[in-house]
C-alpha positions as CSV (number, residue, x, y, z in Angstrom):
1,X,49.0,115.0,18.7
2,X,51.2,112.3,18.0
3,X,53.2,110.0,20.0
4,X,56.6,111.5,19.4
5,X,54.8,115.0,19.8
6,X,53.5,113.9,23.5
7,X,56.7,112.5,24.5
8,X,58.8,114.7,27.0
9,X,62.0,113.1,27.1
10,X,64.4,111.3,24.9
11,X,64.3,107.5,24.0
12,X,67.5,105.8,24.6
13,X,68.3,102.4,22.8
14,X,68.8,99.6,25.6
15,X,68.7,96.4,25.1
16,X,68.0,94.1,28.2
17,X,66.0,91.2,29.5
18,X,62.9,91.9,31.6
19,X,59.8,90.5,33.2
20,X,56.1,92.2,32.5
21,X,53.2,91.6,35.0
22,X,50.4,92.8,33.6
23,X,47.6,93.6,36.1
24,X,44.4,90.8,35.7
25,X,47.0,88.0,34.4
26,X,48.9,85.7,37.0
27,X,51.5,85.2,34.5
28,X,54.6,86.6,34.1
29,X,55.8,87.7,30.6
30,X,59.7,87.9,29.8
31,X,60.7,90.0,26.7
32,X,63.2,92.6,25.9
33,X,63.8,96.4,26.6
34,X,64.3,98.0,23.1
35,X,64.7,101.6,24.2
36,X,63.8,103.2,27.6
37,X,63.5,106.9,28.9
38,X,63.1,108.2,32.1
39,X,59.5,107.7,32.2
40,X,59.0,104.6,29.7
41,X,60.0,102.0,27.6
42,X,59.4,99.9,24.6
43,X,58.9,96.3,24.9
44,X,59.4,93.3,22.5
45,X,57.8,90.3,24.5
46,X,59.3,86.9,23.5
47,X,55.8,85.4,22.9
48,X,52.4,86.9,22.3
49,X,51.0,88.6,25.2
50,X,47.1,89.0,25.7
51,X,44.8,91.0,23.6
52,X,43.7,94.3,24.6
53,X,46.3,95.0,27.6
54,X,46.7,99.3,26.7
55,X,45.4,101.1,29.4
56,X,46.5,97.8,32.5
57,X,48.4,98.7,35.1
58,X,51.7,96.4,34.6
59,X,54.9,96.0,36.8
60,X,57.9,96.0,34.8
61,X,61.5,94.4,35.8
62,X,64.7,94.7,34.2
63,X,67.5,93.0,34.4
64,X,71.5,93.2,33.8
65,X,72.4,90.5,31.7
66,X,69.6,87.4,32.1
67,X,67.1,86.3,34.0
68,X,69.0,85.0,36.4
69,X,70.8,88.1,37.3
70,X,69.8,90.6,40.2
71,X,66.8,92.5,38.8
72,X,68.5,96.5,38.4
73,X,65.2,98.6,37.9
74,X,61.7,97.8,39.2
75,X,58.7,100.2,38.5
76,X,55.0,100.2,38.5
77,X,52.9,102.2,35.3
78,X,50.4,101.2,32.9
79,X,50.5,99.9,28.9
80,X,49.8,102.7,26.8
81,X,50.6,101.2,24.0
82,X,50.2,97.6,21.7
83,X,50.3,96.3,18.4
84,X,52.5,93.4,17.0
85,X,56.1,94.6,17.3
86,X,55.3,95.3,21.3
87,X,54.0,97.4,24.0
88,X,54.3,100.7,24.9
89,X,55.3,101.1,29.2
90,X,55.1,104.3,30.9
91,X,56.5,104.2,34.3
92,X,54.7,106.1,36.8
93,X,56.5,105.3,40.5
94,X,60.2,103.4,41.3
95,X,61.8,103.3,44.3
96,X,64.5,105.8,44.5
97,X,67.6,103.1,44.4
98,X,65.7,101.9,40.7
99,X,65.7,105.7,40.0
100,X,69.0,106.1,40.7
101,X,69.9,102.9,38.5
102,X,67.7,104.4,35.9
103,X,69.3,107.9,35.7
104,X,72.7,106.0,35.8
105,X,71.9,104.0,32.4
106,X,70.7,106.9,30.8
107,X,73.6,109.2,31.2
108,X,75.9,106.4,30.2
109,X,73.9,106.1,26.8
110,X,73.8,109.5,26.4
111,X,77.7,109.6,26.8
112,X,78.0,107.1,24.6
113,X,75.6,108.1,22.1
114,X,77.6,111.6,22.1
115,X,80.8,109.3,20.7
């Protein structure tokens, strides 16, 4: 089964600042969003992250605009997938105003996409 063949929901593409926290590592990693869904989300790191993260639990937080700005979604899951273009993030649990910040982006992209 392949990835798109697992996948239960559409991929929109987002583009928007966010921090990683990957599970074992004190660090935080910033990077980009490059399309999200309501359970997941590709991410381009801005430097190299470590080896053989798939499978970590992580803590993902996106922002508006920069880093700076009030974070708008916050959720807790686990790398499913790595290689050199980024990592694969499923979200598993949010609190409901992320959710509802969440549901909120991808309706606009939808509507937009639609155009």
């Amino acid at each position: 089964m392949t990835e798109n063949e697992r996948r239960t929901t559409d991929r929109l593409h987002f583009i928007a600042p966010c921090i990683i926290k990957i599970e074992g590592f004190e660090e935080e990693y910033q990077g980009e969003i490059h399309n999200l869904s309501q359970h997941g989300a590709f991410i381009k790191p801005k430097r190299r992250l470590p080896d053989n993260i798939a499978g970590r639990d992580a803590m993902l937080i996106i922002y508006d605009q920069d880093f700076h700005s009030i974070p708008r979604i916050k959720a807790e899951g686990k790398i499913v997938h790595e290689d050199k273009s980024g990592i694969g993030f499923y979200m598993r649990s949010m609190n409901s105003q992320s959710f509802g910040q969440l549901k909120i982006l991808l309706a606009k992209g939808r509507g937009a996409s639609r155009r």
